[in-house]
N, C-alpha and C positions, 0 to 999 in steps of 0.2 A: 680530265673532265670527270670522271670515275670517285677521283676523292674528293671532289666540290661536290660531288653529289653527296657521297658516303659523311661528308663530313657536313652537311646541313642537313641530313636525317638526323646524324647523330645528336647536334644541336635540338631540332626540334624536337625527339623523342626525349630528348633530359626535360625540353621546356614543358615538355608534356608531363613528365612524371614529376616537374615540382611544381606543376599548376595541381594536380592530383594530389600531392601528400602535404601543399597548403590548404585546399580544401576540406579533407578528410581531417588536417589539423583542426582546422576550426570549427569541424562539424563536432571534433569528437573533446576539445576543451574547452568550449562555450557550456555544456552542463556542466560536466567538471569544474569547473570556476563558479561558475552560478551557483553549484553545490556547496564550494568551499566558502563563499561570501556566505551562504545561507546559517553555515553550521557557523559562521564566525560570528556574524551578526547576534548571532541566538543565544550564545555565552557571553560576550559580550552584552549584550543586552539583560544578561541576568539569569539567576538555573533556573528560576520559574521559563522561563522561552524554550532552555534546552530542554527539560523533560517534555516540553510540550514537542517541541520538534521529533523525540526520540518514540514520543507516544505515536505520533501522525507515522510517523517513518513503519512503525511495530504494528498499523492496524488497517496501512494501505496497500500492502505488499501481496493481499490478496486480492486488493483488484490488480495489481500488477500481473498478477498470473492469470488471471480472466479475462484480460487485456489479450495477454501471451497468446492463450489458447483461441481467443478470438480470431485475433491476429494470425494464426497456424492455418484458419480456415477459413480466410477473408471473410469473415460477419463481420457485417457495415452495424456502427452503432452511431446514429443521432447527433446532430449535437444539442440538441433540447434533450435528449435521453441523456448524455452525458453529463448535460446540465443538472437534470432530473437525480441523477445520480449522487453528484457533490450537494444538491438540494437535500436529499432525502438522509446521508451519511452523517451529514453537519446539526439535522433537524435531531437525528437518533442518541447524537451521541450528546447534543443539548437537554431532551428530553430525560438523558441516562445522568448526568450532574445533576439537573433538579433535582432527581429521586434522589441521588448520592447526597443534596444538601437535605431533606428531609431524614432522610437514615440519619445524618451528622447533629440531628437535632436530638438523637437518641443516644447518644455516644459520649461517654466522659471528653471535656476539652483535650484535657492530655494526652490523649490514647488516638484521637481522631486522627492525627496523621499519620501514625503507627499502624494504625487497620488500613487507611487507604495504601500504602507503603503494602503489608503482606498481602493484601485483595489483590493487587496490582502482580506480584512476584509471584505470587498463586498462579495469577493467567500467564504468567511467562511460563511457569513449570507444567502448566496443563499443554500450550503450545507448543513445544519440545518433543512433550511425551505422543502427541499428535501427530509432529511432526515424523518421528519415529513411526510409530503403528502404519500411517499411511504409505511410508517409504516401504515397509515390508509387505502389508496386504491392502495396499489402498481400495481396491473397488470393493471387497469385502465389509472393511474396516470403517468406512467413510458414512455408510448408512447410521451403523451403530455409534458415531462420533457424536451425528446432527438428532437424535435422537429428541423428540417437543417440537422439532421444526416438523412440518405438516406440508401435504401435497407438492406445490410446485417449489415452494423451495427444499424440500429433499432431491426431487428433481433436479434442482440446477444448481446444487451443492455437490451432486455427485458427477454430475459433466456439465460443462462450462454451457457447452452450446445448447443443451435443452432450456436455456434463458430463452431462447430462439423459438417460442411456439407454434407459431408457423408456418414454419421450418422456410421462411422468403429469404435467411439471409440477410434479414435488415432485424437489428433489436430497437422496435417501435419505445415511443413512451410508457405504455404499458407494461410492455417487458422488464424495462428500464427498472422500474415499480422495482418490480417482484424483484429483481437482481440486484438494487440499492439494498432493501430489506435484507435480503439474503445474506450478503455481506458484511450489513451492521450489526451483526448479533454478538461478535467478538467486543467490536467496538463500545456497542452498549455495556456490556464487563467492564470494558476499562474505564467508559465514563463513570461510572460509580466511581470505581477506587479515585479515579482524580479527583472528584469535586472533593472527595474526602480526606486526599492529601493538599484543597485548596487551592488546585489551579484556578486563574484565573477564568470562568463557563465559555464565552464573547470568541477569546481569542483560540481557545479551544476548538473547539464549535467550528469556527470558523476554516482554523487551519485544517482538522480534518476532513472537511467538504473539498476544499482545495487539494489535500493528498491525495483522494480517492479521485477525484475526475485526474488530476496530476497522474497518476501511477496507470490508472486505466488505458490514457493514451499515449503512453512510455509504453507501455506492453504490447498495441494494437500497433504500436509504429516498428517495436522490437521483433515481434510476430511475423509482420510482416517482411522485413528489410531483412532479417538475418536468420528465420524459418526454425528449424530443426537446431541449430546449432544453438540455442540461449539456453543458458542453463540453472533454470529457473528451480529447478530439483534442488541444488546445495545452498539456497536462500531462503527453505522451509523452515528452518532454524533462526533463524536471524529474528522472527518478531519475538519469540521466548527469551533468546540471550537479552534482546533490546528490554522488555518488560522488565524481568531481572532489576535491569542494571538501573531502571528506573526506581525498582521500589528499594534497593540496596542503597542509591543514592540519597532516596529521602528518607531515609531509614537514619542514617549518618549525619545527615541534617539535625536529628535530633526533633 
């Protein structure tokens, strides 16, 4: 009687741990896969899609960390803020090609994708070196980084949660505002150098609105589910390399 028992625990407890490591299977290669179709699609579809993909990737990875941080400390954000957010990112960085076609109306034909190309590899190397100062003296360093940004976005460039005015715990649409803005100011950089290596503005525009709300709630969901342990610190690097490699690549294009 003893090992009828013992041996239909044992049963169930297996059924249990492969009902467990199916689920956490599919939790955890469904992005995975979506990621892989995305970057497949995007070269395949042409370098114009990849650089764009690798742009979105290189200038949403700081809402991913504001996502994190939120996340760290259960602030509820919206989802008309969130909205708000991919609204105001995709508006910025539209705004930032315009001006990049204007400059390009200044600019010998030949040379114009060559300048968008070093504009571009310039913000990767300023990113880097950023990334760096901050890893040594971040709370120091961080004022003097955001240096033209004014009032509440130096505030909420140097901790996440002062986006959080006040201080309820929920980041209203307002907030929203001020922490889209806050954000896009890298982006706004790179949209110049794109329009001026000629990415297409539309689909630009668009995919970065989409990364930033995309990354935002990867990080509020990553924050929360797995706390202390994300290790969002050795991915400070990654928009610089990604930049780089973008304007190295159009560079090579010729």
């Amino acid at each position: 009687m003893q090992r009828v028992r013992d041996d239909f625990r044992e049963n169930h407890v297996s059924r249990a741990h492969e009902h467990l490591l199916s689920a956490l299977s599919e939790e955890i290669l469904k992005p995975i896969s979506l990621s892989l179709h995305i970057v497949i699609i995007s070269i395949c579809g042409g370098e114009e899609m990849f650089l764009i993909l690798l742009i979105v990737i290189a200038v949403s990875l700081d809402c991913l960390g504001t996502g994190l941080a939120y996340g760290l400390q259960n602030i509820i954000i919206k989802k008309t803020a969130i909205g708000l957010i991919a609204l105001t990112s995709g508006a910025m960085f539209a705004v930032a090609m315009g001006l990049g076609k204007v400059i390009k109306g200044f600019v010998a034909a030949e040379i114009v994708n060559a300048a968008g190309a070093v504009i571009v590899m310039c913000l990767g190397v300023y990113a880097l070196i950023r990334a760096s100062v901050i890893a040594v003296k971040r709370d120091k360093m961080l004022l003097e980084i955001v240096v033209g940004r004014i009032g509440i976005m130096i505030k909420i460039l140097h901790d996440a949660k002062e986006a959080d005015l006040d201080r309820s715990g929920i980041i209203s649409n307002k907030e929203a505002f001020y922490l889209a803005v806050s954000l896009s100011f890298d982006a706004f950089a790179v949209g110049i150098g794109a329009a001026l290596m000629e990415l297409d503005w539309l689909i630009s525009s668009i995919a970065v609105g989409i990364g930033a709300a995309g990354s935002l709630l990867i990080g509020l969901y990553l924050g929360r589910k797995m706390g202390g342990r994300v290790g969002y610190d050795r991915l400070k690097v990654l928009p610089g390399v990604l930049l780089i490699a973008v304007g190295v690549f159009r560079l090579l294009q010729g």
